[in-house]
OpenMM code with the backbone's topology and positions (N, CA, C; nanometers):
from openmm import Vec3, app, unit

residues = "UNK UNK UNK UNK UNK UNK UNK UNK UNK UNK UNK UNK UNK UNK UNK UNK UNK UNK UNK UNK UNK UNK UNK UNK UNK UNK UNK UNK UNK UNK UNK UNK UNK UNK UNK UNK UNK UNK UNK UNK UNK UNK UNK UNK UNK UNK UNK UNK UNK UNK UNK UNK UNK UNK UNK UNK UNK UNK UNK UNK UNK UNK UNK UNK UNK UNK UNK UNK UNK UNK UNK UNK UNK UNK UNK UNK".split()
positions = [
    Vec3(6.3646, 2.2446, -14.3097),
    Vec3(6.3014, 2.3156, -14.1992),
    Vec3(6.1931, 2.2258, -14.1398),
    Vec3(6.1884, 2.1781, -14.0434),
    Vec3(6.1143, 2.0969, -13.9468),
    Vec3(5.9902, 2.2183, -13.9497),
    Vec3(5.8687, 2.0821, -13.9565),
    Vec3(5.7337, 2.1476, -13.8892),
    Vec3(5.7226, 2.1529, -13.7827),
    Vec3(5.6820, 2.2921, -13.7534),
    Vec3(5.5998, 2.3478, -13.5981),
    Vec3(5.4630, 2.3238, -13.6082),
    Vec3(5.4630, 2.2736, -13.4887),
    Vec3(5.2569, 2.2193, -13.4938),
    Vec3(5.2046, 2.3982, -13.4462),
    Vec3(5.1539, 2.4008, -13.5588),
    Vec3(5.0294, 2.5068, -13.5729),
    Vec3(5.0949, 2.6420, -13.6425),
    Vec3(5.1864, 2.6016, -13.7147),
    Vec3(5.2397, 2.7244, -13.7896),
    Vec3(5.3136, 2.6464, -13.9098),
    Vec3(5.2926, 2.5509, -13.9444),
    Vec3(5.2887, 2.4905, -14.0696),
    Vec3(5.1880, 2.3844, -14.0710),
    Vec3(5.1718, 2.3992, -14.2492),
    Vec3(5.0456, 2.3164, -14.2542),
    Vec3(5.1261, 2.1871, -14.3872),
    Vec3(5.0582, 2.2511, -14.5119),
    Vec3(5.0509, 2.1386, -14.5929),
    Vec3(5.1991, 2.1660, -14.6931),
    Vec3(5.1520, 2.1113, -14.8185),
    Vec3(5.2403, 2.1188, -14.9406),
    Vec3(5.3930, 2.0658, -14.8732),
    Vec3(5.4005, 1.9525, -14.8288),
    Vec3(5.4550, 1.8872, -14.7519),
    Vec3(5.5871, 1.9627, -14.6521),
    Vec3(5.4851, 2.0122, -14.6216),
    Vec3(5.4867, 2.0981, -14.4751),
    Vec3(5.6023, 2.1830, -14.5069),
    Vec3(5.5390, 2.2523, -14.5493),
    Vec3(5.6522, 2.3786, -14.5615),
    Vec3(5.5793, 2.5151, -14.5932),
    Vec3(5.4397, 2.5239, -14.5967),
    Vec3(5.4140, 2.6346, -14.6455),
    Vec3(5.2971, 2.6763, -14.4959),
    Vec3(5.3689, 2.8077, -14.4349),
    Vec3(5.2876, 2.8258, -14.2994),
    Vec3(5.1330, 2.8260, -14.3745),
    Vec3(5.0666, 2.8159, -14.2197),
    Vec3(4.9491, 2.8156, -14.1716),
    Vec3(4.8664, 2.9278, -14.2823),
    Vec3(4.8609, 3.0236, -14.2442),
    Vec3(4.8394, 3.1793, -14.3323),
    Vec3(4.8461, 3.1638, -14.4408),
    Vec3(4.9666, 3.1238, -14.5385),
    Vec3(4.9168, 3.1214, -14.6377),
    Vec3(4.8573, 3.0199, -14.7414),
    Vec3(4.8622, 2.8750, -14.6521),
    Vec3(4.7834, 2.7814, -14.6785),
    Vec3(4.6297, 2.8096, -14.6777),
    Vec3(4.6208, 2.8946, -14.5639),
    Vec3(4.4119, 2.9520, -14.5371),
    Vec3(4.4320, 3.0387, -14.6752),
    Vec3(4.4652, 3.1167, -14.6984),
    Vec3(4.4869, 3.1909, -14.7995),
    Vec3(4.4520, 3.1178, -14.9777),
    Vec3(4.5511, 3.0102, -14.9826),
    Vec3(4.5594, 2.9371, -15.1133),
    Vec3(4.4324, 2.8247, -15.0963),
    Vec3(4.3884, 2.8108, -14.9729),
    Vec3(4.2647, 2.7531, -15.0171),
    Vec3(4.1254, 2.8198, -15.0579),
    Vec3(4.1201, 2.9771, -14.9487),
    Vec3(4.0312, 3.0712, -15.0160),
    Vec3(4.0180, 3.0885, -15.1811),
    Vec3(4.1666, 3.0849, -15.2097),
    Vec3(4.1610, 3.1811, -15.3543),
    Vec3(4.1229, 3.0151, -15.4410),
    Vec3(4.1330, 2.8845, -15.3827),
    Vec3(4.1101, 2.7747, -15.5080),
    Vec3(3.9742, 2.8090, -15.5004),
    Vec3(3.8987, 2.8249, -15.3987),
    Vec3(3.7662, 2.7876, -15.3367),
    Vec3(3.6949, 2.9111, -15.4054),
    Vec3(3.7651, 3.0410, -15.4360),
    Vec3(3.7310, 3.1213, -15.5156),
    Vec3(3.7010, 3.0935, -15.6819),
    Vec3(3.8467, 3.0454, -15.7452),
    Vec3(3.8795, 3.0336, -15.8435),
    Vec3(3.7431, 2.9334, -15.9209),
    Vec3(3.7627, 2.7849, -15.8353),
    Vec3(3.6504, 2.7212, -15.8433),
    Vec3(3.4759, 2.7539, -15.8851),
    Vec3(3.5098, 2.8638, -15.7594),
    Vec3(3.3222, 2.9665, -15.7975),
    Vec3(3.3854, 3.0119, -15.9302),
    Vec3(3.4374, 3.0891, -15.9504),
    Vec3(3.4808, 3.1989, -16.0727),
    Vec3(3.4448, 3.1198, -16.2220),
    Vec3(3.4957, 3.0154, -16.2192),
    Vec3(3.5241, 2.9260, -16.3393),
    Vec3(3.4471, 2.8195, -16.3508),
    Vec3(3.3351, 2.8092, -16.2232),
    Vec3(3.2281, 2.6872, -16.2588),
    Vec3(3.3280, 2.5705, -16.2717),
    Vec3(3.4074, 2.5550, -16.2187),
    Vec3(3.4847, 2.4463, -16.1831),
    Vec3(3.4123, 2.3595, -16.0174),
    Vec3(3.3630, 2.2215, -16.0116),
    Vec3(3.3285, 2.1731, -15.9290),
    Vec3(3.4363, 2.1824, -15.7797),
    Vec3(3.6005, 2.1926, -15.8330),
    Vec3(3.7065, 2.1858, -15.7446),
    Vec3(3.8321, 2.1897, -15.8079),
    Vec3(3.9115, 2.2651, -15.7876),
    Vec3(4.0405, 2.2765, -15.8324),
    Vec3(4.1435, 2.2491, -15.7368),
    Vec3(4.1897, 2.1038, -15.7796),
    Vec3(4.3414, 2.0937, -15.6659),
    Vec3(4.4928, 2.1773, -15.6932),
    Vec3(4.5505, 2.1484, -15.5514),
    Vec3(4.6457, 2.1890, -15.5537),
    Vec3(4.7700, 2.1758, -15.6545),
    Vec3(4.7723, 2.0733, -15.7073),
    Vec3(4.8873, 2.0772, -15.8422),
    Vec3(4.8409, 2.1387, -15.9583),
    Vec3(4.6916, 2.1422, -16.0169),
    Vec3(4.6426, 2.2268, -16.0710),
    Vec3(4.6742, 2.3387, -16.0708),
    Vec3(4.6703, 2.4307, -15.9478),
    Vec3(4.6961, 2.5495, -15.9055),
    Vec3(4.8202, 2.5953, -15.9447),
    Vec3(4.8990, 2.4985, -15.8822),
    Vec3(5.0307, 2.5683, -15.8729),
    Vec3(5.1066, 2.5979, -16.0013),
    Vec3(5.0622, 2.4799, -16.0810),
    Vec3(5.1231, 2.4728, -16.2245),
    Vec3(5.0535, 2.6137, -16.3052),
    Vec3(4.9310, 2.6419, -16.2915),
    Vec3(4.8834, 2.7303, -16.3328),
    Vec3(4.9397, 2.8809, -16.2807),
    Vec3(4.9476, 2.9204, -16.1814),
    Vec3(5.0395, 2.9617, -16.1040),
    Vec3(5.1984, 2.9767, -16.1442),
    Vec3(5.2429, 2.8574, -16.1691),
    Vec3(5.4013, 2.8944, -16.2064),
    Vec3(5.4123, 2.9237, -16.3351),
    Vec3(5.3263, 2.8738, -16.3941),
    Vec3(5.2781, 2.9443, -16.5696),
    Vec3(5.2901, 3.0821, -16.5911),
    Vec3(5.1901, 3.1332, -16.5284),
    Vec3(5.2227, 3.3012, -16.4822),
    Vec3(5.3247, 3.3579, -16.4969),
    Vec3(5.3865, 3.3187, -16.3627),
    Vec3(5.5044, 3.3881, -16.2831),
    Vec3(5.6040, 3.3772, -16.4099),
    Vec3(5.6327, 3.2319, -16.4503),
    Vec3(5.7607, 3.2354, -16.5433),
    Vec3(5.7348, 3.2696, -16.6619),
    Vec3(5.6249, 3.3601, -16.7229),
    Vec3(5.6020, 3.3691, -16.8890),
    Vec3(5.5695, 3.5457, -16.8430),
    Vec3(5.5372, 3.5761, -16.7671),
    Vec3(5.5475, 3.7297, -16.6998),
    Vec3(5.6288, 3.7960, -16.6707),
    Vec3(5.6942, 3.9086, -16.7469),
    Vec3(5.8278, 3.9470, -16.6976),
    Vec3(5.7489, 4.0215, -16.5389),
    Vec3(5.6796, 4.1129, -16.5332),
    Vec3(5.6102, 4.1789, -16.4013),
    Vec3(5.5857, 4.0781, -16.3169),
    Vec3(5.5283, 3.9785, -16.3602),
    Vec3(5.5408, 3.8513, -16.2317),
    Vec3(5.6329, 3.7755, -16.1556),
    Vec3(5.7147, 3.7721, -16.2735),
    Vec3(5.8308, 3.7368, -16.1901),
    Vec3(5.9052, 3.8598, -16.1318),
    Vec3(5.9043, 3.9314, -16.1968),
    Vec3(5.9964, 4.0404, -16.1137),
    Vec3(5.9226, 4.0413, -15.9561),
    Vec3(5.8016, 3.9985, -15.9436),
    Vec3(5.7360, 4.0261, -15.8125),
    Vec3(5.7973, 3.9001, -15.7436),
    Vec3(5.7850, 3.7995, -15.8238),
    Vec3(5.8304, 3.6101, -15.7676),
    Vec3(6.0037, 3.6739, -15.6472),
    Vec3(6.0418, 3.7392, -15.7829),
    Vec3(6.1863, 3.7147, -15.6942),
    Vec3(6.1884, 3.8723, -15.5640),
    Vec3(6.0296, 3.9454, -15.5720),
    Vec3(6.0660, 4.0051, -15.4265),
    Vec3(6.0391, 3.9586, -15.3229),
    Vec3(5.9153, 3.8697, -15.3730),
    Vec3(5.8428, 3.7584, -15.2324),
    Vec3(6.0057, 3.6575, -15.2606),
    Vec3(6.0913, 3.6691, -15.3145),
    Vec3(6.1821, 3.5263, -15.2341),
    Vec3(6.2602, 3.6204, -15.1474),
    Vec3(6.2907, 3.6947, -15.1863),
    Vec3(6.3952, 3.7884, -15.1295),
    Vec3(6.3578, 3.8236, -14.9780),
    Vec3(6.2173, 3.8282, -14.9901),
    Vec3(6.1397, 3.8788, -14.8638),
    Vec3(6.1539, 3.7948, -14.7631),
    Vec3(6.0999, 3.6550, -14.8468),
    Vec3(6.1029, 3.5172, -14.7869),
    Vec3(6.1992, 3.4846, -14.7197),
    Vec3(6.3273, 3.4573, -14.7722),
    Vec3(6.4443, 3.4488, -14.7487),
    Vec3(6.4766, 3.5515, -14.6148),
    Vec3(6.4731, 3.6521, -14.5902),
    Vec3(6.5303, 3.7353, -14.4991),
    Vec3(6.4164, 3.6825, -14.4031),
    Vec3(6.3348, 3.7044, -14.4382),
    Vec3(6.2349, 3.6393, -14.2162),
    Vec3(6.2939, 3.4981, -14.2412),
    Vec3(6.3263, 3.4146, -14.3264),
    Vec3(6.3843, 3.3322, -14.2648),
    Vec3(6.5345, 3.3029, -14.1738),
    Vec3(6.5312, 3.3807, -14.2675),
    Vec3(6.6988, 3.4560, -14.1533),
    Vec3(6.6801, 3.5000, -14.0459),
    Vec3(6.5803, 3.5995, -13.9862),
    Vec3(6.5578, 3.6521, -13.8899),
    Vec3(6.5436, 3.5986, -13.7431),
    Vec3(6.4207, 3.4355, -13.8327),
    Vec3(6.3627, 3.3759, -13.7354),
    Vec3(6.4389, 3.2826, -13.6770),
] * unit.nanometer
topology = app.Topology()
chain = topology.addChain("A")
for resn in residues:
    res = topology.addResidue(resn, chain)
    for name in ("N", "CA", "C"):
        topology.addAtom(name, app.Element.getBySymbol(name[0]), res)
C-alpha cells in the first residue's frame, strides 16, 4: 500500500497518521508512568506483541482490530 502524504506516517509507512499521534501519546505516557527517560518504538511493540500473544482476551481483541482492519481496507 503506497503512502498518502498526510494520512500515513511512520513504522515504514504503513501505520496512518491517527494512530501514530496515538502510539506516541501512550510511549510519552508509558515513559512518565515508569520513570523511563524514553521508550522507543521496537521497545514498544515487542512489549506490546508480548501481551497480545500470551493473552488469550488480547488476542481475541488482536484478531477483531484485524478483521476490522481488513474490511476499511476493502472499503477504501
Amino acid at each position: 500500500m503506497p503512502a498518502v502524504r498526510g494520512e500515513i506516517k511512520t513504522l515504514a509507512g504503513r501505520v496512518p497518521l491517527p494512530l501514530h499521534r496515538e502510539l506516541t501519546r501512550a510511549l510519552i505516557d508509558a515513559a512518565d508512568e515508569l520513570n523511563f527517560s524514553k521508550i522507543n518504538v521496537d521497545e514498544a511493540l515487542e512489549a506490546a506483541m508480548r501481551v497480545v500473544l500470551r493473552d488469550e482476551g488480547a488476542t481475541q481483541l488482536w484478531y477483531g482490530q484485524l478483521r476490522e482492519v481488513r474490511r476499511e481496507r476493502r472499503e477504501s
